[in-house]
Structure formats: structure tokens, C-alpha cells
C-alpha positions as CSV (number, residue, x, y, z in Angstrom):
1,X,16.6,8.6,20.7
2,X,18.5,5.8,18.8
3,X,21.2,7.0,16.4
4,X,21.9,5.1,13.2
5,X,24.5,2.7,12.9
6,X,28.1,3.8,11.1
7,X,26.9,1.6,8.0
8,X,24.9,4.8,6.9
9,X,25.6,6.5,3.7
10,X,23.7,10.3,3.5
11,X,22.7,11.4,0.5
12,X,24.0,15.2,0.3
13,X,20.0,15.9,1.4
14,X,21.1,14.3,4.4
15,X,18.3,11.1,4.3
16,X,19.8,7.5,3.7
17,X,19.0,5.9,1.1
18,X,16.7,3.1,3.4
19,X,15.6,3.7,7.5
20,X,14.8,0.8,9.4
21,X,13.6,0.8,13.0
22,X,13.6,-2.0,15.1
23,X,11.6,-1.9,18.4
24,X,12.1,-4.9,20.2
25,X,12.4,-5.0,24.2
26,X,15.5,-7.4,24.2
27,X,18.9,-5.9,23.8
28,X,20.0,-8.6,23.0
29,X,17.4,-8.8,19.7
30,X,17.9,-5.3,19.1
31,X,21.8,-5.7,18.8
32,X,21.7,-8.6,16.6
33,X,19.0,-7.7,13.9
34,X,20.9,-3.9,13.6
35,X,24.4,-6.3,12.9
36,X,22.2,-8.6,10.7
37,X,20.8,-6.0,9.0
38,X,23.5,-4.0,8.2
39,X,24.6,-3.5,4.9
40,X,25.5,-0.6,2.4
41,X,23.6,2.3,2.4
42,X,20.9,1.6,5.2
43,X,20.3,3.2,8.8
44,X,19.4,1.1,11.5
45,X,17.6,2.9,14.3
46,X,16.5,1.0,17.6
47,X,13.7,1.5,20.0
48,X,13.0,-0.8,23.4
49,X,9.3,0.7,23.5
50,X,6.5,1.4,21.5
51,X,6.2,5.2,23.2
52,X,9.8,5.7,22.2
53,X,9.3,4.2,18.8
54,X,5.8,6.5,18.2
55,X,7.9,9.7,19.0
56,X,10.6,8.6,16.4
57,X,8.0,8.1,13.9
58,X,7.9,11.7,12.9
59,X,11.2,12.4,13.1
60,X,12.7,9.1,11.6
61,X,10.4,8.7,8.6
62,X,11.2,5.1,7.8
63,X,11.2,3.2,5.0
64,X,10.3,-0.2,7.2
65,X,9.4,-1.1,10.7
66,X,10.2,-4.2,12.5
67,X,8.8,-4.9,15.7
68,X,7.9,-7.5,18.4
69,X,4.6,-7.8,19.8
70,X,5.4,-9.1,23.3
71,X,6.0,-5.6,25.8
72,X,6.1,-5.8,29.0
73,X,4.0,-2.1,29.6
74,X,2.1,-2.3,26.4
75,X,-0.7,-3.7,24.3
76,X,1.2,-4.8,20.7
77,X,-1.5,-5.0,18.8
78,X,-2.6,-1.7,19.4
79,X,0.9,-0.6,18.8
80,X,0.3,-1.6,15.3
81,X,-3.0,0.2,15.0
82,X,-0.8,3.4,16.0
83,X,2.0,2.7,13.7
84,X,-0.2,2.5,11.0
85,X,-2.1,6.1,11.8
86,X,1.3,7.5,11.5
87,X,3.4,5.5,8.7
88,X,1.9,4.2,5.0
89,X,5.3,2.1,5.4
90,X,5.4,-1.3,6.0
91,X,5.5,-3.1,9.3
92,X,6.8,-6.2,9.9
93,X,6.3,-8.1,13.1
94,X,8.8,-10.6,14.4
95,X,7.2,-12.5,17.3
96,X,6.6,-15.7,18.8
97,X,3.3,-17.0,17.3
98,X,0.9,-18.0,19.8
99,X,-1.9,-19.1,18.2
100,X,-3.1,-17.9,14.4
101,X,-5.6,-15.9,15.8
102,X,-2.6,-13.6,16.9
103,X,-1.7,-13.5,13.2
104,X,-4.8,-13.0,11.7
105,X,-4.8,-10.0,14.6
106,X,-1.7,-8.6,13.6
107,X,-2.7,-8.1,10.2
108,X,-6.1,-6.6,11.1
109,X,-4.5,-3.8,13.5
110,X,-2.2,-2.9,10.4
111,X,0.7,-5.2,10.2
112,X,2.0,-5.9,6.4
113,X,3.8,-9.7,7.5
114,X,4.3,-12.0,10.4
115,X,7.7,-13.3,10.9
116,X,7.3,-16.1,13.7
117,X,10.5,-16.3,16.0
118,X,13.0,-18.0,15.9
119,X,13.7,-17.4,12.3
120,X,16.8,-17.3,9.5
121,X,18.0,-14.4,9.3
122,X,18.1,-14.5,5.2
123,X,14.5,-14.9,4.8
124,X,14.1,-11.9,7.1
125,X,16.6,-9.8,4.6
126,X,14.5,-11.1,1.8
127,X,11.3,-9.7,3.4
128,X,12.0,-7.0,4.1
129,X,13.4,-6.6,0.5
130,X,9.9,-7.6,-0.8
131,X,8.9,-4.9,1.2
132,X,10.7,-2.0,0.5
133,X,10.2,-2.7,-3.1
134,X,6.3,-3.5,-2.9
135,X,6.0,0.1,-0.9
136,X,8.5,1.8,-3.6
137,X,6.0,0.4,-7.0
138,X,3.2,1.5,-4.6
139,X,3.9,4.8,-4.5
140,X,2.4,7.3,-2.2
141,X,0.6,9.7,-4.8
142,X,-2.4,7.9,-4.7
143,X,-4.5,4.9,-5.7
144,X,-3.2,3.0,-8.4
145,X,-4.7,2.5,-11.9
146,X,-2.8,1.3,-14.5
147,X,0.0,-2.0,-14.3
148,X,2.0,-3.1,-16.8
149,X,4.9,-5.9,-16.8
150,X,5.8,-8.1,-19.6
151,X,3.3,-10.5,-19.6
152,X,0.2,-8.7,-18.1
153,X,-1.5,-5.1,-18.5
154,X,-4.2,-3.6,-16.5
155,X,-5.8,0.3,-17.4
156,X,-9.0,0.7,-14.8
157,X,-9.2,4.0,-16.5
158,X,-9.9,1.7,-19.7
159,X,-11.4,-1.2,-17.9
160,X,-8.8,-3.3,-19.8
161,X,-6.9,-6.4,-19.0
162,X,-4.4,-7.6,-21.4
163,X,-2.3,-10.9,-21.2
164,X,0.5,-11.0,-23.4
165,X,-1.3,-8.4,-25.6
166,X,-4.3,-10.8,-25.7
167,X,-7.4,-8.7,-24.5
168,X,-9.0,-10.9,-21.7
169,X,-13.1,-10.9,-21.1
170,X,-14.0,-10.5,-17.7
171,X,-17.4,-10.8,-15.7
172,X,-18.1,-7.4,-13.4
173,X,-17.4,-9.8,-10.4
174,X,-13.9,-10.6,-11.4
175,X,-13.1,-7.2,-13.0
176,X,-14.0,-5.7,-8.9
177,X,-11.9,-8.0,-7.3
178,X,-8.7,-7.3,-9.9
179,X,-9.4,-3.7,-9.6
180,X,-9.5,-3.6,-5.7
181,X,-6.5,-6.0,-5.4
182,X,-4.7,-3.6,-7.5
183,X,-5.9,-0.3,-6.1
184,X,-4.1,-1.4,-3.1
185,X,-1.3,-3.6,-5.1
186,X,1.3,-4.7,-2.6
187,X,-0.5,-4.6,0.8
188,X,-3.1,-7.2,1.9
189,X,-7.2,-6.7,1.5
190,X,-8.6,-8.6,3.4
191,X,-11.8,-11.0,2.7
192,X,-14.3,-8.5,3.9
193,X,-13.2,-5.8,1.6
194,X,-13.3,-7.9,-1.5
195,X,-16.1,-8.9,-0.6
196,X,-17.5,-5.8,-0.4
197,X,-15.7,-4.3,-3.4
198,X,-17.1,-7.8,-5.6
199,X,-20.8,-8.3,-4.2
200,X,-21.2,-4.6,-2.9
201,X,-24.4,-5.2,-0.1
202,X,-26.3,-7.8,-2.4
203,X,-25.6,-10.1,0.4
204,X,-22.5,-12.4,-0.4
205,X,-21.0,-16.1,0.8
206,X,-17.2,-16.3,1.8
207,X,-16.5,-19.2,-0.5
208,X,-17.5,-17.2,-3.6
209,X,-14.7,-15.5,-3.2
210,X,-12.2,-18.1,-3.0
211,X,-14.0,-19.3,-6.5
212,X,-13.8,-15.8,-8.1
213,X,-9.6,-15.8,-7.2
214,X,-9.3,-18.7,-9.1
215,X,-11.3,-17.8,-12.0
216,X,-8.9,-14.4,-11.8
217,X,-5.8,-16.2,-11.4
218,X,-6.9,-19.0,-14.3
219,X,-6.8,-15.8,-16.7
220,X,-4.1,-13.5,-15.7
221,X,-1.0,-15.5,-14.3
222,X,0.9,-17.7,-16.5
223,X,1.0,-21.2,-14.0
224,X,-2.3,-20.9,-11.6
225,X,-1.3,-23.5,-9.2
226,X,1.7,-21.1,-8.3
227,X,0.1,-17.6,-8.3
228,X,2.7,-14.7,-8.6
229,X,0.2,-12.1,-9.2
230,X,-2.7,-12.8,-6.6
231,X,-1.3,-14.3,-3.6
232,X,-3.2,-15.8,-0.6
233,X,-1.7,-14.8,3.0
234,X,-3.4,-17.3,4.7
235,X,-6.6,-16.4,7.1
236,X,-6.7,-13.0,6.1
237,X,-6.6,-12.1,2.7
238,X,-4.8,-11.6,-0.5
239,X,-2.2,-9.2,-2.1
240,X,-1.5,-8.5,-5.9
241,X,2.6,-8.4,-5.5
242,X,3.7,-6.2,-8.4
243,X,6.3,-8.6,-11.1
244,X,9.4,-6.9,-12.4
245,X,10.2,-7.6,-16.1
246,X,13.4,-9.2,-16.9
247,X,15.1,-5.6,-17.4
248,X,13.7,-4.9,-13.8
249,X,11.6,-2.3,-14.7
250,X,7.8,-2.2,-13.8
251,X,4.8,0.2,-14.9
252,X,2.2,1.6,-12.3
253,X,1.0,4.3,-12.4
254,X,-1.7,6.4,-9.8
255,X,-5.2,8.3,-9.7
256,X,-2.8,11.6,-10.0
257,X,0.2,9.8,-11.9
């Protein structure tokens, strides 16, 4: 098993502060994103399988995963689908793109992003940033119910939606799809599960959906043609991404919060 690199920093509990773990076949890739990546108070920990990297899972507990999806003895996808039995933490997958159905797989087995190589090495950083923060408002006590930032509130409990104090009517349609979105705020859903969650089994057409998102996003973000709240990632879905307030703060609370 990998160790962490010397740029960890233990807390006195003995856990850093953020775990990574790369598992990537290529030394070479392996080397360089653990010297890219490096950086304050953060453990790096490397895996050159996915059999290797699903015994660390336990053990490890990390924050974020990066990982290819070419192996030479095993089926990436469905080293996704295993990551995500184990881990509610994000996974990132830096790979070659080979066609968008490869994508659009990715996410369906349980990926969180696509990362095509070759790519700069700042907008990885960035990601997984987004990430880490996205997972961290998320929580892991349960589904989430109430949001508030500066410029938008949202209590399910209340079946309220405020924008800049301003309550804001919505039909049942577009209340469903903010309420899902949110329930799951800062991991994709994809079509067929707002779908679902908006027609229920009344029988339902694909491009009602894409209207219903823009009749959201026309009420609740403050520039519609450049979404902040409800954001598209392309063939699969969207993903309400969680806004600090100026002071950096955010409100979210869950089911048992």
C-alpha cells in the first residue's frame, strides 16, 4: 500500500486535513499528479490498480479519488460502479476521451467529472477544489432540505423559495425539480431522475425538462444565460452547485440537521 507523500500535516487525531488517491497505471502519471498536487496540508496516496485502490478504500477514507479509466486487467467503468458502493466521495476521472458515449458512461457508473487528457494542471487543482467543497456543503448526515446564500433561500420543510427575500411562486413541476436538484445539491441527477421526480409515471417527453430548467433558472439565478445555481453537464444531467456568500459562508442544512 501507498504511503502519503512528506507534504502531509496530521491533525493530533492522526487524519490529514484532505486524502487524495490517485490510481493511474502509468508511473510516470502517478509521480507527476502526486508533485502537482502537492500542497499544504494534503496526503497523496497512489495506486497502479483498481484491486489495489478497492482494498485502500477502507483503510484510506478519502476525501477525493482520481483515476484513469484505461487498465490493462480491468473494466474502468465498472471500477467506478465499485468505487461508488464503497465511497459517497467524489471521483474524478482523468482519461483520454474516446467518444462522449464514454462520458456519458462514466457518469452513469458513478463518476462526479470527466477530466479529458491531456489537461492543465490548474484546472485539475481547481476541480478538485470544487469538489472537496461541493462534498463538504453536502454533508453526509442525510438529504438536504434547507439552502440559504445571500441572494437565494430554499426550506422544503416550508415548501418555500425566496429570492433576495422576495417569496417566488412556483408550479408543482418546477418546485420537484428544485427540490430533487437540491436533495442531491452538488452531485449530478441525471435526466431520468428528474424526470421521474417532476412527471412521476404520468408519462413524460425529454424536452419538457429542458423547458422546466429554464423556467427554474428564469426565477432563481440572478443572470439565466450564465446559470450558477443549476448547471447543465452536458448529456447527462444537471447539478445545483451550492454559492458561497461574500463572507464565504453557506447555509444547508439535512433531513437530520
Amino acid at each position: 500500500m501507498a504511503q502519503p507523500t512528506d507534504s502531509s500535516r496530521d491533525r493530533p487525531d492522526g487524519r490529514a486535513e484532505v486524502r487524495i488517491l490517485v490510481v493511474d497505471p502509468s508511473p510516470e502519471m502517478r509521480q507527476l499528479l502526486q508533485q502537482e498536487l502537492r500542497a499544504g496540508q494534503i496526503s497523496i496516496f497512489v495506486a497502479a490498480r483498481p484491486s489495489e485502490a478497492l482494498a485502500m478504500i477502507p483503510v484510506v477514507s478519502p476525501d477525493v479519488i482520481l483515476t484513469e479509466l484505461a487498465f490493462p486487467d480491468h473494466d474502468g467503468f465498472r471500477f467506478c460502479q465499485q468505487l461508488r458502493a464503497l465511497t459517497s466521495s467524489p471521483i474524478l476521472v482523468i482519461s483520454a476521451v474516446r467518444s462522449d458515449r464514454d462520458v456519458i458512461r462514466a457518469f452513469d457508473m458513478g463518476a462526479d467529472d470527466f477530466i479529458p487528457k491531456p489537461f492543465a494542471f490548474a484546472e485539475l487543482r481547481a476541480r478538485v477544489q470544487a469538489h472537496l467543497r461541493r462534498h463538504h456543503w453536502r454533508g453526509k448526515q442525510g438529504v438536504v432540505t434547507y439552502y440559504a446564500d445571500d441572494h437565494l433561500v430554499v426550506d422544503l420543510r416550508l415548501q418555500e423559495v425566496r429570492v433576495r427575500g422576495q417569496r417566488v411562486r412556483m408550479s408543482r413541476i418546477e418546485y420537484r425539480l428544485l427540490a430533487c436538484l437540491l436533495e442531491n445539491a452538488g452531485r449530478v441527477v441525471p435526466h431520468e431522475t428528474l424526470l421521474q421526480a417532476g412527471w412521476e409515471d404520468q408519462g413524460w417527453d425529454p424536452h419538457y425538462l429542458k423547458l422546466y430548467i429554464r423556467h427554474l433558472r428564469n426565477k432563481i439565478e440572478p443572470d439565466p444565460s450564465r446559470p450558477r445555481y443549476i448547471v447543465t453537464v452536458w448529456g447527462v444531467g444537471y447539478r445545483f452547485c451550492p454559492q458561497p456568500s461574500p463572507s464565504g459562508s453557506i447555509g444547508m442544512r439535512s433531513m437530520e440537521g
